[in-house]
C-alpha positions as CSV (number, residue, x, y, z in Angstrom):
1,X,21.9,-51.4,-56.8
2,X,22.3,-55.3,-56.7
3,X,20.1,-57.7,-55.1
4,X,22.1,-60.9,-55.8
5,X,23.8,-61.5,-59.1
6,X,21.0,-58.7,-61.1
7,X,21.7,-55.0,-61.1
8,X,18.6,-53.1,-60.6
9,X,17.2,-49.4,-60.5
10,X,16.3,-48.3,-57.3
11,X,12.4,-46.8,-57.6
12,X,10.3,-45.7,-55.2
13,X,6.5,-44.9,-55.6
14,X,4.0,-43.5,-53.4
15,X,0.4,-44.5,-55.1
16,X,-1.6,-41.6,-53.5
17,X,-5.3,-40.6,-54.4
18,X,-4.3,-37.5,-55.3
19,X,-1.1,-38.6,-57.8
20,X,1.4,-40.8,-58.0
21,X,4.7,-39.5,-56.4
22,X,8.1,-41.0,-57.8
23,X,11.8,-41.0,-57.2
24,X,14.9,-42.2,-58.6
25,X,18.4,-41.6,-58.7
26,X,20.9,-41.6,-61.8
27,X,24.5,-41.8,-61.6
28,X,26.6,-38.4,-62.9
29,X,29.4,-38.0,-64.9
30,X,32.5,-38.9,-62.8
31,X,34.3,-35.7,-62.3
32,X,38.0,-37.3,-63.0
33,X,39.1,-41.3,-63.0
34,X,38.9,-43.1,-59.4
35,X,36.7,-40.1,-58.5
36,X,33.8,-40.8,-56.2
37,X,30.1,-40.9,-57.9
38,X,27.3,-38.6,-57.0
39,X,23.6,-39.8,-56.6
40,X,21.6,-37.8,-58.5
41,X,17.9,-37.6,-56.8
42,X,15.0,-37.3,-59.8
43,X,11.4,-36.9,-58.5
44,X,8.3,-37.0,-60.3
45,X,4.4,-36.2,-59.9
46,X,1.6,-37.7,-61.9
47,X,-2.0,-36.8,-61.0
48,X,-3.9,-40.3,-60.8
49,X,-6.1,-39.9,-63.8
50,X,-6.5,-42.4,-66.5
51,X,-8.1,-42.4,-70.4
52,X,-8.5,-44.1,-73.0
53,X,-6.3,-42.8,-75.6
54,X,-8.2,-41.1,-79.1
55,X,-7.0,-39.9,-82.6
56,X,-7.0,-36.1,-82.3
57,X,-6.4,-33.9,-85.7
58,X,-3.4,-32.2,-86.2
59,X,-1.6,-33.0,-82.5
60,X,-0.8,-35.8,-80.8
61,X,-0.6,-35.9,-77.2
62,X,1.5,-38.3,-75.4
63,X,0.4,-42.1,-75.4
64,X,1.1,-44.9,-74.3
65,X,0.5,-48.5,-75.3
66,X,0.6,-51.5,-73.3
67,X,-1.2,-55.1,-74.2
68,X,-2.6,-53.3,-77.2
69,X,-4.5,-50.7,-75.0
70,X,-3.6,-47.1,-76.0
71,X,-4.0,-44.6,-73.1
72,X,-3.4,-41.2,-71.6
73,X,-2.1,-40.7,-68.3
74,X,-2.3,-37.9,-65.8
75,X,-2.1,-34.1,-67.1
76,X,-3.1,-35.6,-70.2
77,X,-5.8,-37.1,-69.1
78,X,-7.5,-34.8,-67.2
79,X,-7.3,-32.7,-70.2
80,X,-9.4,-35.5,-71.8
81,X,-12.0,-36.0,-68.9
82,X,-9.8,-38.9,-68.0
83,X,-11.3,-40.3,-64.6
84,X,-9.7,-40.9,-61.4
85,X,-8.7,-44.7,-60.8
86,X,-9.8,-46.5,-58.0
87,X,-8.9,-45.5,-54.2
88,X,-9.1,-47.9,-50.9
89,X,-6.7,-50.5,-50.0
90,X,-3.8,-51.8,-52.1
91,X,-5.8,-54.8,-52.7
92,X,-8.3,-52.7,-54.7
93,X,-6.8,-50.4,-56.4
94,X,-4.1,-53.4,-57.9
95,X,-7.8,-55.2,-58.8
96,X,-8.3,-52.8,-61.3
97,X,-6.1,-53.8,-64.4
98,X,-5.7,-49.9,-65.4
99,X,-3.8,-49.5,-62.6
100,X,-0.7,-51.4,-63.1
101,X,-1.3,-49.7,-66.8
102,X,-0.9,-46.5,-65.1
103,X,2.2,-47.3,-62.8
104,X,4.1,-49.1,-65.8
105,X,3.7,-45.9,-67.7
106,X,5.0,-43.6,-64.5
107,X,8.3,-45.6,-64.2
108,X,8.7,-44.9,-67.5
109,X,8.5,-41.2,-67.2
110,X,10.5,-41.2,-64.0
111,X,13.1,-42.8,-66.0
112,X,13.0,-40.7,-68.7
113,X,13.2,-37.3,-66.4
114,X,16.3,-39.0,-64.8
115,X,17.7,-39.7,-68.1
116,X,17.6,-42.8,-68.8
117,X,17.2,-43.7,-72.8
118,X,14.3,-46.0,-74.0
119,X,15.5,-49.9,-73.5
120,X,15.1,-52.3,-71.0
121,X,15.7,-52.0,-67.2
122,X,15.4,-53.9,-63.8
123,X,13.5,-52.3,-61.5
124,X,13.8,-52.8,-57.6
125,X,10.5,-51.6,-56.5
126,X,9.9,-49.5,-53.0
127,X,5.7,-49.1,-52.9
128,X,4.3,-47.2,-49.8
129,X,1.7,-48.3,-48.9
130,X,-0.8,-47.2,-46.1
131,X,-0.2,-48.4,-42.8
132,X,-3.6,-50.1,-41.4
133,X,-2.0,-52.5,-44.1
134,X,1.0,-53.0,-41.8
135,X,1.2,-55.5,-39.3
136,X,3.4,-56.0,-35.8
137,X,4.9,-59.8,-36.0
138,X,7.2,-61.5,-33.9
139,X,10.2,-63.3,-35.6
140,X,11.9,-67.1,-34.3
141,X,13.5,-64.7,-31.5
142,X,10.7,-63.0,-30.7
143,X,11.7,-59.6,-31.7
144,X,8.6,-57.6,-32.8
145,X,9.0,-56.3,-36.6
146,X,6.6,-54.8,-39.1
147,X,5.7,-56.7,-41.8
148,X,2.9,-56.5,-44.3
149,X,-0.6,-58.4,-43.7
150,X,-1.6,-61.0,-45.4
151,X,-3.5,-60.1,-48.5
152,X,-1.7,-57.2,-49.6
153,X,1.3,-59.4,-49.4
154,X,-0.2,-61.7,-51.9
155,X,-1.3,-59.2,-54.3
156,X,1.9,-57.3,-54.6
157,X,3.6,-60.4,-55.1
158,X,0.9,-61.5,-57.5
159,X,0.4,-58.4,-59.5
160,X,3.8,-56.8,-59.2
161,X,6.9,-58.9,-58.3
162,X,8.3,-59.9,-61.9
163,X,5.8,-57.9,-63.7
164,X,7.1,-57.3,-67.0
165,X,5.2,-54.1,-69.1
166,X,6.3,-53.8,-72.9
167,X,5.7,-49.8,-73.1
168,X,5.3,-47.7,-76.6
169,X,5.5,-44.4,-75.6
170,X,4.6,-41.7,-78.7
171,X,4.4,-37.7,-78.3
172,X,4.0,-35.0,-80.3
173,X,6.9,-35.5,-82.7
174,X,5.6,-39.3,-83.7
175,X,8.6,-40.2,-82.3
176,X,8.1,-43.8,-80.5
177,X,10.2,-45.1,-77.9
178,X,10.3,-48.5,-76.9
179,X,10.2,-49.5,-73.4
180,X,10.5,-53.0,-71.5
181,X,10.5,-52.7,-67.5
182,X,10.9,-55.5,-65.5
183,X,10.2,-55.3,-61.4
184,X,12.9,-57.5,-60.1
185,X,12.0,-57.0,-56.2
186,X,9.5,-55.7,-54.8
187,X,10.0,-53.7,-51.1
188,X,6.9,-52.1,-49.3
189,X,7.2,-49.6,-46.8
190,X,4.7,-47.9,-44.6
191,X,3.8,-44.3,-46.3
192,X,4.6,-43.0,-42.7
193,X,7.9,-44.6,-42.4
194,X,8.9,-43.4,-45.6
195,X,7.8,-39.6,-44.5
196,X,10.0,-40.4,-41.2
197,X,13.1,-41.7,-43.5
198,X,13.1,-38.8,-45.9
199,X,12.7,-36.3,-42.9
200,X,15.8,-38.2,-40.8
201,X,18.3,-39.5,-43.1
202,X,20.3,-38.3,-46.1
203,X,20.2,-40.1,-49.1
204,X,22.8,-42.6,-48.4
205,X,21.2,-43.6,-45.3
206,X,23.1,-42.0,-42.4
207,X,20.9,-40.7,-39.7
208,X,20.9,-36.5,-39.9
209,X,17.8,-36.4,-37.0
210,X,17.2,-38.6,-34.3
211,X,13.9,-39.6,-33.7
């Protein structure tokens, strides 16, 4: 997508308690010249868990390393007795430095299931989050519109507009991969708007169900 002169891959996240639930889209193969592209929709589920990563004799599970912390994520972590990272508000979760750790790391497998090869990207961020963080303001016509409240506005543009995270990913190969992902915008949505949109429109937007 573009936002202004910068191309950018669309991403949405929901950050549940439960695990963190992605989506993406890659572009296919064009059929023949001139033809129309097809979205591609890739999803993704990570169990929130979170560990520190540890030298294990003869297998290596996937790692990652960020700001010289090495760490396991999800699956992998639970397997490790990896704990759960923090729940409540945005504002507390994002307080806890593990958790962008842990979100950096999920873009970079929802890029990889959708194809994407190890480099650097610009990332146009959708976050759901929950909606006692969303607000009813007016604007200079006085037409009512949601917007987010205060302080989760200031720490998603604190802690995650123009975040950069410099990811090595290794598995079981020793293969490492190099990864630099940059969140160019960031656009929150209420968790129960996004439910409504994926329920009412297709993936290019037009309405299928009228609510």
């Amino acid at each position: 997508m573009r936002i202004g002169s910068a191309t950018l891959i669309p991403v949405a996240i929901d950050n549940g308690n439960d695990a963190l639930k992605g989506a993406t889209v890659r572009q296919a193969e064009l059929a023949q010249e001139d033809a129309p592209s097809l979205a591609q929709l890739t999803t993704l589920r990570i169990p929130t868990a979170f560990a520190a990563a540890q030298a294990i004799q003869g297998q290596q599970e996937v790692t990652y390393t960020c700001d010289g912390v090495q760490f396991w994520i999800g699956a992998v972590a639970l397997r490790h007795t990896g704990a759960a990272l923090r729940l409540g508000s945005t504002v507390q979760r994002l307080a806890d430095e593990r958790q962008s750790w842990f979100i950096g790391a999920g873009i970079v497998e929802l890029l990889r299931t959708a194809g994407y090869a190890p480099g650097a990207y610009q990332i146009a961020l959708t976050i759901a989050v929950p909606n006692t963080e969303i607000v009813i303001e007016r604007d200079a016509n006085g037409v009512e519109q949601l917007s987010l409240d205060a302080q989760t506005r200031e720490v998603l543009t604190r802690t995650l507009k123009g975040k950069r995270w410099t990811i090595t990913r290794s598995d079981d190969d020793r293969h490492a991969e190099e990864w630099t992902i940059t969140i160019g915008s960031v656009l929150p949505q209420a968790q129960t708007t996004g439910a409504v949109i994926a329920i009412s429109r297709a993936p290019n937007g037009k309405a299928m169900i009228d609510l």
